[in-house]
N, C-alpha and C positions, 0 to 999 in steps of 0.2 A: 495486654499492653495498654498502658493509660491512653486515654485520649490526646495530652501534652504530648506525649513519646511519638504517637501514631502522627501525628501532626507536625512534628517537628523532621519524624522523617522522611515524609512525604514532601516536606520544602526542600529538606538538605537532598533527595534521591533524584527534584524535578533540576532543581538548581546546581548540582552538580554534572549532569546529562547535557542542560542547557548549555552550562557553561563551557563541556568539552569543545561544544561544535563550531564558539567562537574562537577557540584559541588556536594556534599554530600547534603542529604534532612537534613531543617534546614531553619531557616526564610529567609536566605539571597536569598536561591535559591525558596522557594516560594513567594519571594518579585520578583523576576525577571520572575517567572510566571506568575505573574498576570499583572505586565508591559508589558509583551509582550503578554498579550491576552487584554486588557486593550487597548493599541495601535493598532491591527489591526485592528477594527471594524473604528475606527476614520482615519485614513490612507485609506480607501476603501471611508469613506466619503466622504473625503476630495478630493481627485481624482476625485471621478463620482459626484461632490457637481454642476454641470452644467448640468448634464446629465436629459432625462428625467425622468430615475425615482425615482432618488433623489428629483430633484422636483416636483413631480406629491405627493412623501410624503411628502415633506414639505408645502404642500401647502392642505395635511390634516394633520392635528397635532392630531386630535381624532383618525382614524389609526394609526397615527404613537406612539400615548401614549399608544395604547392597545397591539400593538407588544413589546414595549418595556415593558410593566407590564406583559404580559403573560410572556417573555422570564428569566427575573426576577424571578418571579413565581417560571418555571421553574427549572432554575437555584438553589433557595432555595430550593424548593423540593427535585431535587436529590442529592444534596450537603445533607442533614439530613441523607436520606439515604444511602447515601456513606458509611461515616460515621459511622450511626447504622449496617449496613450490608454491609463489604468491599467488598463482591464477588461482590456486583455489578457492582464497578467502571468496570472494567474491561471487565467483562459480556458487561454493555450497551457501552462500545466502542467498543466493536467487533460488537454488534448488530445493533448501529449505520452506519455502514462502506460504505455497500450499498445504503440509501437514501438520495436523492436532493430531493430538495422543490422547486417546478417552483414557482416563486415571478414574481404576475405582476404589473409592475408601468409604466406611461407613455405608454401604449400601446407596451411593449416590456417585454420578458419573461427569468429570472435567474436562471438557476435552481445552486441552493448551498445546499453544505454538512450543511445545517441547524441546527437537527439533533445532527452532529458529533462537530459541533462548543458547543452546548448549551452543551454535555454531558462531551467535557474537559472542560470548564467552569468550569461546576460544581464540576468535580476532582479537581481543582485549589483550587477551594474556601474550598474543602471537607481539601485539604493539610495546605494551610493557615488555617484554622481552628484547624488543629493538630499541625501544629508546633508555632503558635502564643496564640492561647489560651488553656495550654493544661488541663487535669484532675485535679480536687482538688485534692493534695494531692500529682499530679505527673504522669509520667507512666515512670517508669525503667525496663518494663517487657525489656527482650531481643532480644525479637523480635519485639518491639516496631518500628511503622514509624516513621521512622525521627531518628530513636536514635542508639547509637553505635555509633562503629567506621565506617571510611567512607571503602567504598568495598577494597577489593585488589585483584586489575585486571591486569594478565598476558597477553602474546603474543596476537593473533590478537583481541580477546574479551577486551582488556584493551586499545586497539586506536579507536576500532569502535566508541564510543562517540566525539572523537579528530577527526577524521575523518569528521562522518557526521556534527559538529560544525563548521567543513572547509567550506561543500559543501555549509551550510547555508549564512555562512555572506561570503562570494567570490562570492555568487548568489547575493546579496543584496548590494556587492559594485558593482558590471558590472549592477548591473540598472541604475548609475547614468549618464554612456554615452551612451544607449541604443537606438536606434531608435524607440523604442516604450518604454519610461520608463512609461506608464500607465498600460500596460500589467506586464512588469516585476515589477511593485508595488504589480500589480494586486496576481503574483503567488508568491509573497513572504507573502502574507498575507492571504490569499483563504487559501494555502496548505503548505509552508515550516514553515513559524512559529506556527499555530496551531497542527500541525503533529509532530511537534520536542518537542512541549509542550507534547502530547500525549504519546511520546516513552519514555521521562523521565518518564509518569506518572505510565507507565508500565513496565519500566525495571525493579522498583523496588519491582513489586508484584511477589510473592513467586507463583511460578506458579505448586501447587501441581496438584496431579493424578484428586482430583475432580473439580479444577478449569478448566483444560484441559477437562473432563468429558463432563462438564458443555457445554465449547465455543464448541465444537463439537457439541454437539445437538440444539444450537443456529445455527452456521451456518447451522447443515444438516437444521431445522426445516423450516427456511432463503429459504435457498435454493431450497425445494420441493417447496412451496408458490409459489415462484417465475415461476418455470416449469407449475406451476397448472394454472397461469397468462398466463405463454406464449402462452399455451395450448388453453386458451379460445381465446386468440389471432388470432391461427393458424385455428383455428376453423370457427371463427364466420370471417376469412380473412381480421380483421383488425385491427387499431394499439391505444394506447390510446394516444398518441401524437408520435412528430416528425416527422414533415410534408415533412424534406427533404426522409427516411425512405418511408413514406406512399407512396409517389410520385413514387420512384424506384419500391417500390411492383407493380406497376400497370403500366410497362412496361418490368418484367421480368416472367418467366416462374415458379422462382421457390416464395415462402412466405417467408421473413425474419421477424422473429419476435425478441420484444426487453423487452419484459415483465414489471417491473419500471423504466428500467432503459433507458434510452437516447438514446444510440446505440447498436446495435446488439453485438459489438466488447467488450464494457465493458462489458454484460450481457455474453456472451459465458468466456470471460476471469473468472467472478467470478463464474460458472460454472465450469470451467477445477481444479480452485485454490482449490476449494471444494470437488471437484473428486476426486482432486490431494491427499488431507489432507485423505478423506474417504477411500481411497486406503493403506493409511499406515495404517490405524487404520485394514482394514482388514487384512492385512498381517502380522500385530504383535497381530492379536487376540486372546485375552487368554480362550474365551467359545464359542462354535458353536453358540449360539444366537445372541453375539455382531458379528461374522462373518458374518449370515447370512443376519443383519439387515443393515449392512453396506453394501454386496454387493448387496443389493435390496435399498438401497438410491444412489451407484455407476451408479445402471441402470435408476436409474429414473430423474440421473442428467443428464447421456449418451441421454436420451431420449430428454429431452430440450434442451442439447448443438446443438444437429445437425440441427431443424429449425435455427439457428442462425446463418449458411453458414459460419460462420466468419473462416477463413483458421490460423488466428493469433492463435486464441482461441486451434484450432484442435493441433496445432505446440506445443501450451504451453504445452497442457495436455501429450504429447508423451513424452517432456522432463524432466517433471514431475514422468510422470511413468519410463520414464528409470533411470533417481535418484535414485527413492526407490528398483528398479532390480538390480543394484548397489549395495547400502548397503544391503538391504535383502541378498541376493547371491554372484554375481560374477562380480566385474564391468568390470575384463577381457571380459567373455564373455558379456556385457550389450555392451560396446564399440564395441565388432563385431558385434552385433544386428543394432548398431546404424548404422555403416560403412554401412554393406549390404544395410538397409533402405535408406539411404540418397542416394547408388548405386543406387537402384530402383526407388526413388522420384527423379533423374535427367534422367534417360533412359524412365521413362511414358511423364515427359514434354516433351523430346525432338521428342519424336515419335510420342504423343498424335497427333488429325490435319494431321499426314499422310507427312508432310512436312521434318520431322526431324532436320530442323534449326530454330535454337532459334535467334533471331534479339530483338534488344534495345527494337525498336516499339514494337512489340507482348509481350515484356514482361511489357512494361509499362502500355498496354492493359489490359494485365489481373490481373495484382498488381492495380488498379483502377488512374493511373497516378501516385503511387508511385515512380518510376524510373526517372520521372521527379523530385521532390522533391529531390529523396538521391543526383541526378545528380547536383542540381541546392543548393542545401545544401555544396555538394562539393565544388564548384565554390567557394561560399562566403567563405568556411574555406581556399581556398588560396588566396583572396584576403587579409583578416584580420588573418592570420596564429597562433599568439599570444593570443590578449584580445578577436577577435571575433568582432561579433556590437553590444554587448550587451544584457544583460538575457531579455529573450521577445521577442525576434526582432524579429526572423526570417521568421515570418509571413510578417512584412515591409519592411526588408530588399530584402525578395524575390520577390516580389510586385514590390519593386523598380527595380529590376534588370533583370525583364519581359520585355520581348514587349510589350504582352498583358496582359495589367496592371489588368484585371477583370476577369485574370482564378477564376475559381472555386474551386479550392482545394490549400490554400496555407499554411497548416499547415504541419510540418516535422509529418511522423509516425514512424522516425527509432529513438529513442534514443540517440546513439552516436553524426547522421549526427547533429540532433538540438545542442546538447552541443558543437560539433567542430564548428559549424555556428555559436553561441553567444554568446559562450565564450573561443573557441580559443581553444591551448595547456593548459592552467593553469585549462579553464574545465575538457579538457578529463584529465587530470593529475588528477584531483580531485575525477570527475566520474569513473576514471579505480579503482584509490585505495579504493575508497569506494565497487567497486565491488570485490578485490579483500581479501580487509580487512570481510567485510561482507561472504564472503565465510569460508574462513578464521575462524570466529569465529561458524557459523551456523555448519559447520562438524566437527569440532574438536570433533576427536576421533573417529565418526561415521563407520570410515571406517577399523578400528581398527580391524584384523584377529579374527575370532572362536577360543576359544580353543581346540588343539588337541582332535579328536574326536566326532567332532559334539556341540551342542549345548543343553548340558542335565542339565544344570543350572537350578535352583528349578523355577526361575522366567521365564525360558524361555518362550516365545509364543508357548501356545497350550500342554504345560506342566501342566496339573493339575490346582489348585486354586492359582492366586498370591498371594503371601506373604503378610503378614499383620506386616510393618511395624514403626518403629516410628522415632520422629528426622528426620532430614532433607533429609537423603538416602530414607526414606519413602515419603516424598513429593514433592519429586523431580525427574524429570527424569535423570536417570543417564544411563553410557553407558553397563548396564546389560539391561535396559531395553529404547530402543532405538525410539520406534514407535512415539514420542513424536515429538522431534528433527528432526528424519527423515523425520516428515512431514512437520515441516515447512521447516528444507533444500531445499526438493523438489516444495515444493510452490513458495519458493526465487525464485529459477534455471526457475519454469515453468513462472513465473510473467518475470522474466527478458528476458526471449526470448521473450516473449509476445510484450514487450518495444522495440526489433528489428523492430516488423511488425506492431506497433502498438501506440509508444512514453506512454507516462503518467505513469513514472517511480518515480519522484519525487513527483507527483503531484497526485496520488494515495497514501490514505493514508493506504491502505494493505502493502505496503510496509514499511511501516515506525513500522507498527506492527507487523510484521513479525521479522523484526529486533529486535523488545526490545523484544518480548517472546522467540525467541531466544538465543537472548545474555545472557537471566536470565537463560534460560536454559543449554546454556553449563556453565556458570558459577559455578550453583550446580553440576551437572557431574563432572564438573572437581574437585571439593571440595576446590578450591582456593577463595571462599566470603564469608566469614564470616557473611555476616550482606544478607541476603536473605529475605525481607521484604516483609509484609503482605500487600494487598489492602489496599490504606490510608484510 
């Protein structure tokens, strides 16, 4: 594929994605979904069309016709289902979230959200379906997908789509002078354009009490599995892949286990993000059984986090829980909690070793050569101050700017440092206000005072039977009843620290989910959208 071609598709696959998420549901915006999932798979081709394991499949065409019939398949299968039962769009992208598929071609191994690719697919096709061909006779219900008038979205909940439609195509134009524009092709079509296809598909779903219900015992269900993996892991002292992993086990004192997933770091993060979640649901619980049940799935994620050594993951979940100590109670005192804590977690470094001084070297030691990177991160962001060298790069660019051109570790794990490395001021301008637009809408209201007297509202948590209501104050969380919202707030806040010591901010599609169940849900709280729609 020429360079023109490659480039030209990579505007039309970002700008077509971005574009869906500003428009109303309606054929034009599920014409521009399907182009832009339509376009990625062939952009990924076309890129690795030399590589070997594009050719290792072209050169079986009976493989490569069974992948593509299964996927097919697939794809029509849960498009029916969609469809006949909308709860499950939704369902299987959350259930989706955590697995890659190792693909081996050519003697080299892929691991891709697989999986997460086939189940928006089949959302696409499930919408296309509803908005192109729709019922005999019609559908005017009012809650109809696709139908109605389009939202009416106020202060930060009505930019966050303008926003992240920013981050999308300003990532997909800084690929075209990038020093590695095969990478930055690479992450625009792996994860911004099918994630942004995703968070349309789910901003739109009506995220009642049972559909929350629901995604909760999917991830706990998710997540025990996962511990019960590590577990044998820990056990039997070894790993089912990841050989860089296996190799460190057996030079260190302590077992890092990684369960399905790849590295320790993502599996401790999706850990904490679920802790995190299972934490609100106990603290807004309304019967001692869902309390108890919740804090006996809390301890058994506690129990898996900690083989996973990962110091990111430990960080996420603190900030996570101090969140919800915040809005549950008092964030006055949550803030002195925190002060004290971060007192204490610099006077144990600095003492720890007996030494009392903290030096670059030791700390770059024990952050695993990360201090090199944010250092060497820095560097580039004052050479190229403005555009950056382009989305992708920084792995080439810092390579380039080495002595020793074959360190081992040359990927950014801080968030910010990669965005000011590759793309400049106009990134982090982009990345601040998404973070702080995204804030922004995920709280809104959350923090909103008790009334005078405590908290003896019919609905309150741990007040008697909830309310059995109907209409949309019934299916939705609003700010009487808070546990919803506050949990995914607190997931955002713990994912995003996480993204300090850890990068895979965009590229993580929890994120991007996080944001549309959010945004739908302060939406209803606030009671400013009218048109609150059902799983297509």
């Amino acid at each position: 594929m020429s360079d023109f071609l490659a480039g030209a598709g990579v505007l039309l696959a970002a700008g077509a994605s971005a574009s869906a998420i500003l428009l109303p549901p309606g054929r034009l915006r599920s014409g521009l979904m399907v182009t832009a999932m339509v376009l990625f798979p062939l952009l990924i081709a076309g890129d690795q069309w030399h590589t070997s394991q594009i050719v290792d499949l072209r050169h079986d065409s009976g493989r490569l016709l069974a992948l593509f019939a299964i996927a097919v398949l697939a794809i029509g299968v849960m498009a029916y289902a969609f469809r006949r039962w909308q709860i499950l769009l939704p369902l299987s992208i959350v259930f989706a979230l955590p697995f890659r598929v190792p693909l081996h071609a050519g003697g080299d191994t892929a691991n891709l959200l697989v999986p997460l690719y086939l189940v928006i697919a089949a959302g696409v096709l499930a919408v296309v379906l509803r908005d192109w061909l729709p019922p005999a006779g019609g559908d005017d219900r009012e809650d109809s997908p696709g139908r109605g008038s389009p939202r009416s979205e106020t202060g930060p909940a009505g930019r966050l789509p303008y926003v992240l439609a920013a981050v999308v195509f300003l990532y997909a134009v800084q690929t075209l002078y990038s020093d590695d524009f095969s990478k930055g092709l690479q992450n625009v079509c792996f994860f911004l354009v099918p994630f942004t296809v995703a968070f349309g598909l789910l901003r739109d779903v009506r995220w009642d009490a049972r559909l929350l219900g629901w995604a909760l015992v999917v991830v706990g269900v998710e997540a025990v599995l996962f511990v019960l993996i590590g577990g044998v892991e820990l056990a039997s002292r070894s790993l089912f892949w990841n050989d860089q992993i296996i190799r460190s086990n057996e030079f260190h004192t302590y077992f890092r286990v990684n369960s399905v997933f790849w590295d320790p770091n993502v599996y401790g993060r999706y850990l904490a993000l679920v802790t995190t979640i299972a934490a609100a649901g106990m603290l807004w619980a309304r019967t001692r059984s869902s309390f108890w049940v919740l804090t006996g799935l809390i301890l058994v994620l506690w129990i898996g986090l900690v083989p996973t050594y990962s110091q990111s993951s430990f960080l996420a979940l603190l900030a996570g829980l101090a969140v919800l100590a915040a809005i549950r109670w008092s964030w006055r005192w949550t803030l002195a909690a925190v002060v004290v804590g971060l007192v204490g977690a610099i006077l144990v470094v600095l003492l720890v070793g007996g030494s009392g001084k903290v030096t670059s070297d030791r700390l770059n030691v024990d952050l695993s050569g990360r201090g090199s990177l944010v250092s060497g991160g820095i560097d580039l962001f004052a050479e190229r101050p403005i555009w950056g060298y382009g989305s992708g790069s920084f792995q080439a660019a810092y390579r380039d700017h080495r002595d020793n051109k074959d360190a081992p570790v040359t990927v950014s794990h801080t968030e910010p440092v990669t965005v000011a490395a590759e793309q400049g001021l106009l990134g982090l301008l982009i990345y601040f206000s998404l973070v702080v637009v995204a804030l922004g809408t995920l709280g809104r209201g959350l923090f909103t005072p008790l009334p005078v007297g405590g908290d003896d509202r019919e609905d309150s948590p741990g007040r008697g039977s909830p309310r059995s209501e109907t209409g949309p104050a019934g299916r939705a969380a609003g700010p009487a009843n808070p546990a919803a919202r506050a949990a995914i707030l607190a997931a955002f806040i713990a994912l995003l620290v996480h993204t300090l010591a850890y990068a895979g901010y965009f590229e993580d599609p929890i994120t991007w989910v996080l944001l549309a169940i959010g945004a739908s849900l302060a939406h209803a709280a606030a009671g400013d959208d009218p048109v609150i729609r059902k799983p297509a």
